[in-house]
C-alpha positions in Angstrom: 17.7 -4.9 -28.8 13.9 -3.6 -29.2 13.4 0.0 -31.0 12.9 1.9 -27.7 12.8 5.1 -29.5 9.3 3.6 -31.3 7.8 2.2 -28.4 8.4 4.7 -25.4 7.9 3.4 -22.0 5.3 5.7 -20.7 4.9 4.9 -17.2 5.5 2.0 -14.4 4.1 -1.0 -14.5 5.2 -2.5 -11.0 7.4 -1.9 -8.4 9.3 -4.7 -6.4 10.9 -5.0 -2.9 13.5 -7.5 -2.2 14.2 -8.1 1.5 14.9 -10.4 4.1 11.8 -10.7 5.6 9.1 -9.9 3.8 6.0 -10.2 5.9 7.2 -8.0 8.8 8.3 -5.5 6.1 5.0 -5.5 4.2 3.3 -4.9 7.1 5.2 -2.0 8.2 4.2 -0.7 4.7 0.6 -1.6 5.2 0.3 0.3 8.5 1.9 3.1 7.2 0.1 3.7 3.4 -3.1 2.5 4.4 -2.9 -1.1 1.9 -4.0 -4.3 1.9 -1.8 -7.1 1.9 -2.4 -10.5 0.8 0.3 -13.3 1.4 1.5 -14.7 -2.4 2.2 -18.7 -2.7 6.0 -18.0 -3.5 7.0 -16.2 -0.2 6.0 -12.6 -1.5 3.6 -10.2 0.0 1.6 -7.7 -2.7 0.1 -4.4 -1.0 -2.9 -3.1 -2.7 -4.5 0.2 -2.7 -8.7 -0.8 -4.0 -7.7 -3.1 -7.3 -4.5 -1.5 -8.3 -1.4 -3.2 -6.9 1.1 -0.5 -4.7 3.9 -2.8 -4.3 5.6 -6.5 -4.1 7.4 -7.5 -1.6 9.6 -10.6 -2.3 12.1 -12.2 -0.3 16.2 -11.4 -1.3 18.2 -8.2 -0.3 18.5 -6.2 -3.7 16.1 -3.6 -2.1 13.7 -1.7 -4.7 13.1 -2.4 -8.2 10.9 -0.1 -10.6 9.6 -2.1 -13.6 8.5 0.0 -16.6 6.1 -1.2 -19.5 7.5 -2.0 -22.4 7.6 -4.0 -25.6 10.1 -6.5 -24.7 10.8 -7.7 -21.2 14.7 -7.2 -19.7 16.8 -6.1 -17.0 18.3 -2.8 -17.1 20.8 -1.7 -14.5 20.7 0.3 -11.3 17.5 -1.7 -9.8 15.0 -1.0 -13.1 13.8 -3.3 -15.3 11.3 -3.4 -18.6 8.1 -6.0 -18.5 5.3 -6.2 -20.7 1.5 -5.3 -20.2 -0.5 -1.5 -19.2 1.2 1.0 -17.6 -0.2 1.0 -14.0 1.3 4.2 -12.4 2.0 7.1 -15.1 1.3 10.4 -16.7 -1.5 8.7 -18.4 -2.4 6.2 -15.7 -5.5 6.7 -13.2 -4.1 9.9 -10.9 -2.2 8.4 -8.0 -4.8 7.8 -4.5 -3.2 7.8 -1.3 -1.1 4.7 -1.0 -0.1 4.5 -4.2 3.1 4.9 -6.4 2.8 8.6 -7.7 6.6 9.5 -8.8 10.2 7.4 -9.7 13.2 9.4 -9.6 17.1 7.8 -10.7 19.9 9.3 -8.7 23.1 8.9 -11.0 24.5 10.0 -14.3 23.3 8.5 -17.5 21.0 10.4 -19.6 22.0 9.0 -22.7 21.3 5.1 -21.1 17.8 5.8 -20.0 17.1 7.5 -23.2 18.2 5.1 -25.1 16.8 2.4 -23.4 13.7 3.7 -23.0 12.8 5.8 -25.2 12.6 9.2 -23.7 13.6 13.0 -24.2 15.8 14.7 -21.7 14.0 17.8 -20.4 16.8 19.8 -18.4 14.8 21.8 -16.2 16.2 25.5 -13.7 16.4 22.8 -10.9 18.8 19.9 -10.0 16.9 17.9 -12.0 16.0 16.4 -15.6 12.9 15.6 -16.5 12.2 12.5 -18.8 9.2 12.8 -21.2 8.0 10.4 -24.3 8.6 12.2 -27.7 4.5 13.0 -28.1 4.2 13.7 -24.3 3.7 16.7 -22.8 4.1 15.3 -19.3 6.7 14.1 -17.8 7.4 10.1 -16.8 10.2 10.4 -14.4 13.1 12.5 -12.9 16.8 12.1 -12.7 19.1 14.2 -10.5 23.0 13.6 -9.5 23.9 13.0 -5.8 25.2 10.2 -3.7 23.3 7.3 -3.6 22.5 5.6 -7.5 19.3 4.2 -7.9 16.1 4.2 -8.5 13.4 5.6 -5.8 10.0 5.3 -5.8 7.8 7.8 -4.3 4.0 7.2 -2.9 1.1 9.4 -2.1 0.0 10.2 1.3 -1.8 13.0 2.9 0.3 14.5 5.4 3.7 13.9 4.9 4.9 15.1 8.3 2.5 12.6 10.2 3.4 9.9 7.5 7.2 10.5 8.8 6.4 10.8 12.4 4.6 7.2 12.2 7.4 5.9 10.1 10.3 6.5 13.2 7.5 5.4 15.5 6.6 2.2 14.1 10.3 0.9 13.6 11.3 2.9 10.1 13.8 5.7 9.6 13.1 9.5 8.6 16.3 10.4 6.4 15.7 13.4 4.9 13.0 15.4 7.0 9.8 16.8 5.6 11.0 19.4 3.0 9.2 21.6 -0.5 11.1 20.4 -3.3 10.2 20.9 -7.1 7.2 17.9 -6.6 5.7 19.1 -3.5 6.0 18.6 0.1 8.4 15.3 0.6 10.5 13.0 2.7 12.7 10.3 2.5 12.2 7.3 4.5 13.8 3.9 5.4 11.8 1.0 5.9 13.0 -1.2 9.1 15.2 -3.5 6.8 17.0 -0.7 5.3 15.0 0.3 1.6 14.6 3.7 1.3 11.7 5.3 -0.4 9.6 9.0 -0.6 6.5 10.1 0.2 5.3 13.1 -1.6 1.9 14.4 0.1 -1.5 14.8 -1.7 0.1 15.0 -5.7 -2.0 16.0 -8.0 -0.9 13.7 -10.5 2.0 11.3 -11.7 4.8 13.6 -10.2 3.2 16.2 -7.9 3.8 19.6 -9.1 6.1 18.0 -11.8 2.7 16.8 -13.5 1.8 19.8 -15.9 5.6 20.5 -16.6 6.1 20.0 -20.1 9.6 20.1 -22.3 
């Protein structure tokens, strides 16, 4: 096993989509975030936001995965993985436009597993949630908070979260949790039309909204 604790994963360097069908899907994303989509030869789809990639989508039904950068490439559990190559979306990555990954949050228990595995410090915060910070960093790289579904979400920038939702029901996605202040900024939860949930977190300042300047 690498030496997380020595090499601290500081920040995304992809996120994944596995669904059924992919194109419809990516295109339901595309309308919604504003990205271009270009058709891969193996059956994926890849939404980009200028030169920076926002997501792939792949065909298979394990729904979202959030790939970190890392020394050492493996699979980690609850839908996150470790790849190598620069951190894309982060605290120290270009500040998120509107399109664009700009937060990943792990619903569950496990603060010692995600530590260990990657590397980070456990900032426990007034809130239901825990900040996760690298041992030199004073910003933070991603959230964890207990409730019922376990997994890793990721969140994108938009700006107007309440139109964003609006056009998500309209255009044959879900709003699960309505538009709502939390501790990152003005949010909500919504299902694409196979299912994958996601957030959208309007005009963040930086990796994490208001969580950006928080440090441990």
């Amino acid at each position: 096993m690498p030496g997380p604790t020595t090499s601290p994963a500081r920040g995304v360097r992809r996120v994944e989509l596995s669904t059924a069908e992919p194109e419809p899907v990516a295109d339901f994303y595309a309308h919604l975030l504003g990205w271009v989509v270009i058709a891969e030869p193996d059956g994926a789809f890849t939404g980009w936001v200028g030169d920076r990639l926002a997501l792939r989508v792949r065909p298979g039904d394990s729904g979202y995965r959030i790939v970190f950068a890392g020394p050492e490439p493996r699979d980690l559990r609850d839908g996150a993985a470790v790849d190598q190559g620069r951190v894309l979306h982060g605290p120290w990555a270009p500040g998120p436009r509107a399109g664009e990954p700009c937060w990943v949050e792990y619903t569950g228990d496990g603060d010692d597993y995600w530590t260990g595995e990657l590397g980070w410090l456990p900032h426990h915060t007034d809130t239901p949630f825990t900040l996760y910070h690298v041992p030199d960093g004073q910003r933070p790289v991603a959230a964890r908070r207990t409730g019922e579904h376990t997994g890793w979400r990721c969140a994108f920038a938009v700006p107007d979260t309440a139109k964003t939702a609006d056009l998500a029901a309209d255009t044959g996605g879900r709003v699960v949790v309505p538009p709502a202040d939390t501790p990152a900024g003005l949010t909500a939860t919504l299902a694409d039309p196979a299912g994958a949930e996601f957030t959208v977190l309007q005009d963040p300042p930086g990796w994490g909204g208001a969580w950006h300047t928080t440090g441990p």
